[in-house]
N, C-alpha and C positions, 0 to 999 in steps of 0.2 A: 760485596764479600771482602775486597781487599781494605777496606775501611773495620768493618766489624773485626779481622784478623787481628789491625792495627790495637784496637780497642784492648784485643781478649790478652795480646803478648803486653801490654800496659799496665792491664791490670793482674793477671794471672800468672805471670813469669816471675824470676828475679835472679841473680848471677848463680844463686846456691841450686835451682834445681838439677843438678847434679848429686846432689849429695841424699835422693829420696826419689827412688827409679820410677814411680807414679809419678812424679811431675816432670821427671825427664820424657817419659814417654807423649805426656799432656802439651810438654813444649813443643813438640814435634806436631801434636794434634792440632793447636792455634795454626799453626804456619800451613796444616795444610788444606788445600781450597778445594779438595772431592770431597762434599758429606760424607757419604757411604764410608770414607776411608777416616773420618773427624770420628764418628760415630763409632765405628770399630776401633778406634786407638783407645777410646772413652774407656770402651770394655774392658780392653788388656790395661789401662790405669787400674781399675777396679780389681780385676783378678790379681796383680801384684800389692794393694791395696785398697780394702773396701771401705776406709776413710777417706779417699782420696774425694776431696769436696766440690774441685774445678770439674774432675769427671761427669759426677752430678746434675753440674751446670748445664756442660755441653750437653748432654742428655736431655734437660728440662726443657729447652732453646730449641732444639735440633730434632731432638726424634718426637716427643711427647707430642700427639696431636688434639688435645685438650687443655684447654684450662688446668683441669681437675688433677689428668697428670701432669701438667708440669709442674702444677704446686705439689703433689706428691714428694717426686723428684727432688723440688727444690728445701724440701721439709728433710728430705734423705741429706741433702748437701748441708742444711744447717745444723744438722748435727754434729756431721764429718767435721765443719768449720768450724765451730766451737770449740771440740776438740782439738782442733792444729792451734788455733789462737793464742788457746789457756798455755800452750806449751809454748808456745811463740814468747809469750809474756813473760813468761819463768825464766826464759835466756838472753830475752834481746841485748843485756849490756855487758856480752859477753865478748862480742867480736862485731864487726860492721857487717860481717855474714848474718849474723844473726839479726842487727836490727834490718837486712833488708829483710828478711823472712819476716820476720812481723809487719812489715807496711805492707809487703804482698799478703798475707795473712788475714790484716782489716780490710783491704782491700775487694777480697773475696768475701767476707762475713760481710761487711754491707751492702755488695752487690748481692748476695744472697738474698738477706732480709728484705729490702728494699723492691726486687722483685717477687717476695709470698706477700707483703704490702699489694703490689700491684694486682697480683692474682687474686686478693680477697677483696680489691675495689672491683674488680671484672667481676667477681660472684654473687657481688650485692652487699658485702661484709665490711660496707664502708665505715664502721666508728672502728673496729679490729684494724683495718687499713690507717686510717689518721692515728690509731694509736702507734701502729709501728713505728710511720715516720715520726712522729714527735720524736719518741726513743729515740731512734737514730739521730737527728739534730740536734739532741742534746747529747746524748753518748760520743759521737762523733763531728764533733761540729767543725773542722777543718773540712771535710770533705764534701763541700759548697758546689764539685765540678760535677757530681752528681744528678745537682739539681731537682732535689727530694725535696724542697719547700715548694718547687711548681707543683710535682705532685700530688702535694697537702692541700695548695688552694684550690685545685681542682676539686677534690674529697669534701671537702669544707663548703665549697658549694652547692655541689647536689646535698651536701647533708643541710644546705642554707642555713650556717652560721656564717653571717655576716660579719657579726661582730670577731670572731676568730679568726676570717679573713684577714679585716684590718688590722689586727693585733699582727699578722705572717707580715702583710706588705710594710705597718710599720719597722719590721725589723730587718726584712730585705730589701726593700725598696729605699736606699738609702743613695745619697750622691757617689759615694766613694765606691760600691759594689756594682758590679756589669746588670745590667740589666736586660728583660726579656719579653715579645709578645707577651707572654703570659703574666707576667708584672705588670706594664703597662694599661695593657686590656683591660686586668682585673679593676685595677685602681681606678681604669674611668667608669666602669660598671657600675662599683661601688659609687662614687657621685653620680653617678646619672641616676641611681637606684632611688635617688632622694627627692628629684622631678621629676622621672621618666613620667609617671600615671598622669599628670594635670597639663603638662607640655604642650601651647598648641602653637604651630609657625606663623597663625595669624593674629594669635593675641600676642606672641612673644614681637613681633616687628610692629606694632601698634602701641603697647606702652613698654617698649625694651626691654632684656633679659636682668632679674633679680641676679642678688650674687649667688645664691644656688646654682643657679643656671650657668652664668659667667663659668664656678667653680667645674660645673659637666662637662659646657664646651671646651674651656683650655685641660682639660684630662683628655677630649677627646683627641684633639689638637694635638698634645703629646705623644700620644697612642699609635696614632696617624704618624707622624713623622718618625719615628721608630720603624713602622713595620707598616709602611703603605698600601701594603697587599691584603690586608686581614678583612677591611669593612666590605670587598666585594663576595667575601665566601661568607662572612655574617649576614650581608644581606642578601647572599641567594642569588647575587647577580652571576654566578660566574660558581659552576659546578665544583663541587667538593669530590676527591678519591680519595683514597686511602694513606694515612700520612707512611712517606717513605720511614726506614730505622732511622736516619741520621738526618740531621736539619742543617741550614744554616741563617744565624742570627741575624736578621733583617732581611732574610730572603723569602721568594715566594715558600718554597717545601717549611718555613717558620711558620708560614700564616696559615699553609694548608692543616699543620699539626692543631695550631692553637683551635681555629674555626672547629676541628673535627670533631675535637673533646669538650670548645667550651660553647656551641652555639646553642644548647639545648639550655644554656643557665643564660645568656642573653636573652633568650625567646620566653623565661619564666618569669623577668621581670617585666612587668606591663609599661610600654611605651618605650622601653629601651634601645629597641631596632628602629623605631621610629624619630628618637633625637638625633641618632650615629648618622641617620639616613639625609638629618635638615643639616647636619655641619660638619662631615668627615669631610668634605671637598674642599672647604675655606684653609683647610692646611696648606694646599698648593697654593694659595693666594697666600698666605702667609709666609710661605719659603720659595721665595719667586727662582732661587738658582742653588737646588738641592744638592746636586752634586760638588758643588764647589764651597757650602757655607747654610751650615744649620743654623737651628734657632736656639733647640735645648739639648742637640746629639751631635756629635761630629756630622761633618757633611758624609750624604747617602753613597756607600759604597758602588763603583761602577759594577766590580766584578760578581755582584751575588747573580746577574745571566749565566753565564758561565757556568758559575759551581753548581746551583740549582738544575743547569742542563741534564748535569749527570748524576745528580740526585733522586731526579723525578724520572717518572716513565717517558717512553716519545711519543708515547700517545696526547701528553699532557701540554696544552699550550702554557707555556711556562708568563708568569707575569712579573713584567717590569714597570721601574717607576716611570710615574704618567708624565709624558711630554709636555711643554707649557705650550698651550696653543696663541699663537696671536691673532687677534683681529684683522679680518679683510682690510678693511680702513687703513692700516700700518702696512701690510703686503703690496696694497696697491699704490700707498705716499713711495714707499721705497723704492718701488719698480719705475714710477714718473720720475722720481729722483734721479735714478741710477741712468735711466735715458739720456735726461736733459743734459745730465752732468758727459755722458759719451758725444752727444752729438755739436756740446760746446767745443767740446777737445778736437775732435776728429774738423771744425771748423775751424780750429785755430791750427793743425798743424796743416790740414789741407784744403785751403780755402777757394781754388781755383772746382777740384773738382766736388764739395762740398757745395758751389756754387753750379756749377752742371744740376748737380742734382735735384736742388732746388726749383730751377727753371723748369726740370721736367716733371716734377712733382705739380706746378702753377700752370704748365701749358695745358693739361686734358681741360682746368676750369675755366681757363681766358675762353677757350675754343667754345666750351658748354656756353658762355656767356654768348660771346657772337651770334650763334646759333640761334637762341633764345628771341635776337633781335631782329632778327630774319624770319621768324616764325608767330610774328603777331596779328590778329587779325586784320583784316581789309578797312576796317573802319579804323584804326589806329594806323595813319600814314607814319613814317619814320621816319 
């Protein structure tokens, strides 16, 4: 709650709502953390103005317990929004009051739009959905924190344009832009999508991987060291719940989001789970010390335990990156070592009783010896 708060005063405030008593009242609404009392503020927005478009929001988010209404709701707020905008536009280079009201203003009109997109891919109105966001990335193409091109390539999948895909990843998936599970992911998909069907682990280690193949693993490779957590909710090893509001970028609540929405477009290309499955693990051979020194991303964040902790439920074992395991064979060279190397020392600083000890370690055997020769038969004199 105090995260989303964070969100709503960010995008929905700005120093003038004082000067337009609905959004004075609405300011008051983000900040406060009783529904029942958000809800009720919404109202009294409305009653002093039934433009008021944030109200709307709050309403479609908060109270509406369907789909259907909250795209209602959010249909009522794009109107409202529109309206404040076109006015916003008229003024902005009047005073710096005025151009914040306009970036609060866009701000709201894309978060509007951007969720009846989303409401129309939840009702099955996925080309209406990819047309909105397109709209929106070209109409508004600074506002990137969004994250409306993820949205797209989700849309674009189930609708399986491919080709459209690559066309989104070439434009976002660039060196210089942050990148995302769902960048990553999609991009190895798309090359695995090109061998996943003929793939087999024992013809591929019998006459080697073509560059096809090379081309799916180092995507997968990529992928993988990104966002380490995704291939075990792709492959079903390790239960999927429901993705929290808020993620964090290279953390487990990333990988549970990504898995949630894109597994059913992994599991439709044939053989696709099955390549992830022979080569997601060579990534940790390939980054033998993640935390301290990637290959293709900065080294792996310690702290996404942590923020994920209170991201996720506590019901939910949270997953962290995988430990390099070592070999027996090196545990036990080490431990002979580490011995030899104490019980040189401990004889060179204390050699008298280091020599005690010794003798009493050798006398149980001398004795067993003796013993031995005293105890052989009658036909073997001694």
């Amino acid at each position: 709650m105090n995260l989303s708060a964070q969100d709503h005063q960010t995008f929905f405030t700005c120093d003038t709502d004082f000067l337009r008593p609905s959004d004075t009242v609405m300011q008051k609404a983000w900040r406060e953390r009783n529904p029942p009392a958000r809800i009720k503020a919404a109202y009294q927005a409305l009653e002093l103005n039934n433009d008021c478009a944030t109200a709307y929001v709050l309403l479609a988010e908060e109270e509406a317990t369907t789909i259907v209404d909250a795209e209602r709701l959010f249909k009522q707020a794009l109107k409202a929004g529109e309206t404040i905008y076109r006015r916003s536009q008229q003024c902005q280079h009047q005073s710096p009051q005025h151009e914040a009201q306009l970036r609060r203003d866009t701000n709201v009109l894309v978060y509007i739009k951007r969720r009846l997109a989303m409401c129309a891919r939840k009702l099955g109105r996925i080309r209406e959905a990819v047309k909105i966001m397109r709209d929106l990335m070209k109409e508004f193409p600074p506002l990137t924190m969004l994250n409306i091109h993820e949205n797209l390539l989700e849309s674009l999948l189930e609708l399986q344009a491919y080709a459209d895909v690559q066309a989104v990843l070439a434009k976002y998936d660039d060196i210089s832009l942050p990148k995302s599970a769902a960048i990553c992911y999609t991009a190895a998909l798309l090359k695995t999508r090109t061998v996943s069907d003929k793939f087999s682990p024992e013809t591929a280690s019998r006459r080697g991987l073509n560059t096809a193949e090379i081309n799916a693993v180092e995507a997968i490779h990529r992928a993988v060291e990104f966002n380490p957590h995704v291939p075990k909710y792709l492959l079903e090893m390790k239960s999927l719940i429901l993705p929290p509001e808020h993620i964090l970028k290279r953390g487990d609540s990333e990988a549970i989001a990504y898995a949630f929405f894109h597994l059913q477009h992994w599991k439709r290309i044939e053989g696709a789970l099955n390549l992830l499955q022979c080569t997601w693990e060579g990534t940790f051979r390939m980054i033998p010390y993640p935390l301290e020194k990637g290959h293709l991303f900065y080294p792996y964040p310690s702290c996404t335990e942590t923020a994920d902790r209170e991201l996720l439920p506590t019901f939910h074992h949270v997953s962290v990156y995988p430990k390099k395991e070592l070999p027996f064979f090196i545990h036990f060279t080490a431990g002979l070592c580490s011995s030899t190397a104490m019980i040189a020392l401990l004889t060179h600083q204390f050699p008298e009783i280091m020599g005690v000890f010794a003798k009493a370690g050798l006398a149980p055997k001398s004795f067993l010896c003796t013993r031995s020769l005293f105890t052989l038969e009658p036909s073997h004199p001694v």
